[in-house]
C-alpha positions, 0 to 999 in steps of 0.5 A, a space after each residue: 294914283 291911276 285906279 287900278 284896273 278889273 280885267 275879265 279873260 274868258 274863252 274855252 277850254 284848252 286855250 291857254 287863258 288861266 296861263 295868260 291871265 296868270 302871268 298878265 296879272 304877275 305882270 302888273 302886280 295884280 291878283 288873279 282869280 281863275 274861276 273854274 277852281 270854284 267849280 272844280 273844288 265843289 265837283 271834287 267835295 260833292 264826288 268826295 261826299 257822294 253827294 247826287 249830282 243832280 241834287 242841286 239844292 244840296 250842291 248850292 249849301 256845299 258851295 256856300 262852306 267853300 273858303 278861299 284865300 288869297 295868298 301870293 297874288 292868287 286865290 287858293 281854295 280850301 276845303 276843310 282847312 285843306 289847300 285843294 286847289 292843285 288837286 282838284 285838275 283831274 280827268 274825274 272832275 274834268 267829266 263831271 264840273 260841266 254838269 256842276 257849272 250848269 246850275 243856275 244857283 251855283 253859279 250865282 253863289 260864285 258869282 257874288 263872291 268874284 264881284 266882292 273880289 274884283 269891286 277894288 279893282 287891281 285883279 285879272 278873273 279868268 274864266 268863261 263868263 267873266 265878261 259877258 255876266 260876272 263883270 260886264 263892266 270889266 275895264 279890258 276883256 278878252 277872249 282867248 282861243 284856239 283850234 279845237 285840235 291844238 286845244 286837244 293837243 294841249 289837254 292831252 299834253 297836260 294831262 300826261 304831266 300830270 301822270 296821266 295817260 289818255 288818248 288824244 282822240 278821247 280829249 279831242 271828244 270830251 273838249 268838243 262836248 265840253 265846249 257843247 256843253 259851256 255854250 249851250 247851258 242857260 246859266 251864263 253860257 260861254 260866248 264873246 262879249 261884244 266888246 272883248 278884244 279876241 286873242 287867237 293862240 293856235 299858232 302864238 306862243 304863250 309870251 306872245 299871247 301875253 305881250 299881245 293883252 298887255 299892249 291893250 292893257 297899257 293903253 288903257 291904263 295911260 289914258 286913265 293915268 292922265 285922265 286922272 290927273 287932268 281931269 280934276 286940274 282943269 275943274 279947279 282951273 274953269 272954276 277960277 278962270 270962269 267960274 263953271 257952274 253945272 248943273 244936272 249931273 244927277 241926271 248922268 247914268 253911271 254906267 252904259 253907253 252914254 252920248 252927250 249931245 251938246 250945242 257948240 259955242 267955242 273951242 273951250 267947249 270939249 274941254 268944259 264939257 269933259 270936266 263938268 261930267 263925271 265920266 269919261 268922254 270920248 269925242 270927236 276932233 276936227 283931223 287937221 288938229 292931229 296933224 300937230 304932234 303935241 295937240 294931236 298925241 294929247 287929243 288922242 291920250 284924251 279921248 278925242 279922235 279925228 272927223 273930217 270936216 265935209 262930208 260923211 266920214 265913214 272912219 269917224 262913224 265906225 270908231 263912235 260906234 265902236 266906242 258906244 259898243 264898249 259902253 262908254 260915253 261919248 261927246 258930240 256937238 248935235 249942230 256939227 259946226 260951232 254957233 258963231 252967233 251964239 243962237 242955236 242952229 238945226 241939228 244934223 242927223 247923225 247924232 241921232 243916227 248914232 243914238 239910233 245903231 248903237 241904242 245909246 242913252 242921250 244926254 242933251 247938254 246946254 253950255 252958255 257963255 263959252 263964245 263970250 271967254 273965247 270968242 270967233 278968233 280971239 287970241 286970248 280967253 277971257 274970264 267970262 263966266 260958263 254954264 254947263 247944263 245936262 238934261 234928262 236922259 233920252 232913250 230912243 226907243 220911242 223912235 222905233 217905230 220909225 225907219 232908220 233915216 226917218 229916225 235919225 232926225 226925228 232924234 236929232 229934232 227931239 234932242 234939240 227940243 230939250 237943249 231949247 226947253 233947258 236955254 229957255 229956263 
C-alpha cells in the first residue's frame, strides 16, 4: 500500500485555504486539521476567563488544558467537555487571535501537538506556517492566495452569514493589518516556502482551486505507489541476480537535499544504485530514451528526467535545481559519460555546480563490477556480482571561499578523491 501523504496548506487570511483543504482532505479520505481553530479556542477561553493578553506564561498553561478530538475526519476543539469550534469565528476573536498567535511558547505548544497529528501520515494541516516551521518536510505544499480586495470581500460576506454586519472598508483594514501582523511576527511568521506550489484564487472558483491541488497531489501519490512497489522487487532481484552488496547506508542523511555523485560503469548502474539507497532518487536520463513510450513514461514515474548528451542543458539544470530546493535526493554519474573501461575518468564541473547553487549535501558512491554483468554492447546481463558503496557525506561549505567556476570543479575534484579513497580499499 502507497504511504499516505502529509499535505501542508498555508497562506493569508481570506484566501479560501481552510475551504480547499477541507474538501482536498474529504476528497482523499484523509483527516484535516485547520490550525487557526487552536489559536482561536485559546483567544476565546483567555477572553472568556479575562485572562491579560499580555500574560504570556498564563496563555502557554491555558493552552496545554485545551482537548481535541477527531471526529468525522476533522479535528474538533473542546473546552470544558464543550465542542467550541464553530463558535470561536467572531469579529472579537478576529481583532484579538493575532496578538495570541504571536507568543513564541504558544506556538511551540501547537506546534508539537500538530507533528503528533500528522507523523502518520494521511492528513491535510491548513494554516500559515504549516509549511515553512510546523512541517517542513510535508509531501505537498501549497500556498494559497488572493487579492487583498477579493479577500475583504469574502470576510465581509462570511461574516454577514454569520449574522454580522460590518463595513467592507473595516475588513478591508483589519485583513491589511492582520496580514502585517502574520508576516511580520518572530514566531513562525507567514511566508511561501520555498517549495510550495502556489495556488492563486482571486478569479478561481473553489472547485477549480481544488482540482487545481489534487492534479499535484496525484502525481505525488502515483510515483510513490510504484516507487513503492518496485523498489523492494528490484533489491530481491539484484540480490538474486548479482548478488548486491552495499555498503555505508549509515552514511545517507535521512532528510534533506541529498546528490548522490557516482562514477558510471553500465546502464544497470540508476537502477542499482536507486534500490541500494533508501531514499528516493531522482536522476537524470539521456532524452533520446523518452522518445520510447513505455521507457520513457516508466523513466518519468521513476524518477528520471531528460539530459541532453552535448552541451550545457540549461532545462536539465533548472529541473535538478528545482528537485534539490524541495530537498529530495538526486542522482548524477560525476564523470557524465559511462567508463567503457571500468578505470575512473576526470570529473566534470557540474556536479559541483549543482552541490554549489543548491547547498546540497553530496554522497560520493563507488559502484563495482556493473560493467562486467552488462558490458559495452552486451545483449544479455550476466550474473556478475556488484557492489554499491556510499561514502561520508560532503558539505560544500569548505568551498565557500571560492568563486563559483573555481568551486564547481574544486567539488567535482574533492568528490572523486573520496570515489578514489573508497575503490582503493
Amino acid at each position: 500500500m502507497a504511504r499516505k501523504l502529509i499535505i501542508a496548506i498555508d497562506g493569508p487570511a481570506g484566501a479560501g485555504k481552510s475551504t480547499l483543504a477541507k474538501l482536498v482532505a474529504q476528497r482523499l479520505g484523509y483527516s484535516y486539521l485547520e490550525s487557526g481553530l487552536l489559536y482561536r479556542a485559546l483567544t476565546h477561553e483567555a477572553l472568556k476567563r479575562k485572562i491579560d493578553l499580555k500574560d504570556e506564561q498564563a496563555l502557554i498553561r491555558l493552552a496545554a488544558e485545551i482537548e481535541i478530538k477527531e471526529w468525522d475526519g476533522e479535528w474538533h476543539i473542546f473546552l470544558n467537555g464543550e465542542d467550541v469550534s464553530e463558535k470561536i469565528k467572531t469579529p472579537r476573536i478576529d481583532e484579538k487571535v493575532a496578538q495570541i498567535g504571536r507568543i513564541k511558547g504558544v506556538r511551540e505548544e501547537f506546534l508539537r501537538f500538530q507533528r503528533r497529528m500528522a507523523k502518520k501520515g494521511g492528513i491535510v494541516v491548513e494554516g500559515r506556517d504549516i509549511g515553512t516551521v510546523v512541517l517542513p518536510d510535508a509531501d505537498k505544499k501549497f500556498y494559497v492566495d488572493a487579492s487583498l480586495e477579493e479577500r475583504a470581500r469574502r470576510k465581509c460576506e462570511e461574516l454577514r452569514e454569520r449574522g454580522y454586519a460590518v463595513p467592507l472598508s473595516k475588513v478591508r483594514e483589519e485583513t491589511r493589518e492582520r496580514d502585517r501582523a502574520d508576516m511580520t511576527r518572530a514566531a513562525g511568521p507567514l511566508k511561501k516556502a520555498e517549495d510550495a506550489i502556489r495556488i492563486d484564487t482571486t478569479n478561481l472558483t473553489i472547485g477549480e482551486g481544488v482540482e487545481t491541488a489534487l492534479r499535484e497531489i496525484e502525481e505525488k501519490e502515483e510515483r510513490w505507489l510504484l516507487y513503492t512497489i518496485l523498489h523492494p522487487l528490484g533489491r530481491l532481484l539484484f540480490k538474486l541476480l548479482f548478488r548486491l552488496e552495499v555498503k555505508g547506508r549509515e552514511n545517507i542523511p535521512k532528510k534533506g537535499a541529498l546528490i548522490f555523485a557516482s562514477n558510471h560503469l553500465s546502464f544497470l548502474d540508476p537502477p542499482l544504485i536507486g534500490v541500494a539507497s533508501p531514499r528516493r532518487l531522482h536522476y537524470m536520463a539521456v532524452a533520446v530514451a523518452f522518445k520510447f513510450f513505455f521507457i520513457g513514461n516508466l523513466a518519468k514515474r521513476l524518477g528520471g528526467f531528460p539530459v541532453k548528451r552535448r552541451g550545457v542543458d540549461i532545462e536539465a539544470t533548472k529541473m535538478a535545481l528545482e528537485i534539490l530546493k524541495n530537498k529530495e535526493a538526486m542522482l548524477i554519474f560525476i564523470e557524465g559519460t559511462r567508463s567503457l573501461k571500468g578505470e575512473l575518468l576526470k570529473p566534470k564541473p557540474g556536479v559541483g555546480m549543482l552541490a554549489y547553487r543548491s547547498r546540497a549535501t553530496v554522497i560520493p558512491t563507488l559502484i563495482f563490477g556493473s560493467n562486467r554483468a552488462l558490458p559495452p554492447k552486451a545483449r544479455f546481463i550476466r550474473t556478475r556480482k556488484v557492489k554499491v558503496s556510499f561514502g561520508r557525506p560532503l558539505t560544500i561549505g569548505r568551498f565557500s571561499h571560492l568563486k563559483p567556476k573555481e568551486a564547481y570543479q574544486a567539488i567535482s575534484d574533492e568528490i572523486m578523491n573520496r570515489i578514489r579513497e573508497m575503490q582503493s580499499k
